[in-house]
N, C-alpha and C positions, 0 to 999 in steps of 0.2 A: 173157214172159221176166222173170225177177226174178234177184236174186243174194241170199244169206243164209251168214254165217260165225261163229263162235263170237266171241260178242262180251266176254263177262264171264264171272268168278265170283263167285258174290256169298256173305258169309259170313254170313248169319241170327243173330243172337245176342239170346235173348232173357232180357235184364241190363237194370238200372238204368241203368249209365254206358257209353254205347257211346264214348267218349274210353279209358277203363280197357281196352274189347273191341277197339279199334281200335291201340292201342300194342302189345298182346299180340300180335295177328297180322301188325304190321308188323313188331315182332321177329320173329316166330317165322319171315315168312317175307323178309326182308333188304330189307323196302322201306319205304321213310319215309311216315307219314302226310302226304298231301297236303293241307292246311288252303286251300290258294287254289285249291283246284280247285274249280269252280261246282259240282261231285257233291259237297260235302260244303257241306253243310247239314241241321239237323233232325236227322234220324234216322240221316241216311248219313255215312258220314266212307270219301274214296277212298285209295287207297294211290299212289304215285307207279307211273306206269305203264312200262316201256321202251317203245322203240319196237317194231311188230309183235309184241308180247306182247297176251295176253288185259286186260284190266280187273281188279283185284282191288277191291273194294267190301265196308265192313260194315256192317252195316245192323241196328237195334234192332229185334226186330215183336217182337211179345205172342203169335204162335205158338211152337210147339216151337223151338228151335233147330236149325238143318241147313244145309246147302248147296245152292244152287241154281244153273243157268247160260242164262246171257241169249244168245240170239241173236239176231245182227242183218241187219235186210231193210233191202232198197231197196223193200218191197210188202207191207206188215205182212198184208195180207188174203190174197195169194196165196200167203204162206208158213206162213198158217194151215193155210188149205185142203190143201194140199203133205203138211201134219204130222198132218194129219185124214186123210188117206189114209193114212196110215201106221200108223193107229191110236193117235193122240193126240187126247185132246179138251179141250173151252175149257173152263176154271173158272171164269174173268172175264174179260170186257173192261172194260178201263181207259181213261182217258183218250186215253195214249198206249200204251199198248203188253196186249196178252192174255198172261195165265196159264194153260198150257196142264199137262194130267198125260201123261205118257208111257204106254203100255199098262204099262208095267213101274211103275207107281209112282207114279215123280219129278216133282218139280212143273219149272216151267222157264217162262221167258218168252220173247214173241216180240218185239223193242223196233225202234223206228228203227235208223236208223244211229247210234252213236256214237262210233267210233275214226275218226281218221284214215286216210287211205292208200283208203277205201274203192271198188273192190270189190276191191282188193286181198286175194290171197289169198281169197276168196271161191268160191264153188259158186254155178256159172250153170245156173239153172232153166227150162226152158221148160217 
């Protein structure tokens, strides 16, 4: 048994100045760049979160730009497994967390836990 819930959005932008990519979309979408939050560092800069809301995160990569969305497990392996059945498969494993594609496409990740409140609001998996 595992639990996994919609943990992030993450915005890809791949620019020069993600400070410049990170003011844009904290305007655009009414949430203040979060500068002390331990996710902003390097390449990522987070947005202030509410409470039981998704993560909003942007992030510099040297691929295309797009969107992606992080889910989070209490069992990163069994919620692979779970999403490989469904017809999802791995790109990468990573240190902490796999890069999975959806049959349709989309990239997406499968991370720890990172919000609060967890398993709250969550999908319980046997």
């Amino acid at each position: 048994m595992h639990h996994s819930r919609l943990c992030a959005v993450l915005i890809d932008c791949n620019v020069p100045d993600v400070d410049k990519a990170a003011s844009f979309w904290a305007e655009a979408l009414g949430r203040a760049v979060d500068p002390d939050h331990p996710g902003t560092r390097g390449n990522y800069r987070m947005l202030e979160t509410p409470p039981d809301e998704p993560i909003v995160q942007i992030q510099r990569v040297t691929h295309e730009s797009r969107v992606h969305v992080d889910i989070e497990t209490d069992d990163i392996p069994a919620e692979v497994l779970r999403l490989e059945k469904l017809g999802a498969t791995v790109v990468s494993r990573l240190e902490r967390w796999v890069v999975m594609q959806a049959p349709t496409g989309q990239r997406f990740c499968v991370v720890r836990v990172q919000r609060p409140g967890f398993p709250k609001n969550a999908n319980r998996w046997d």
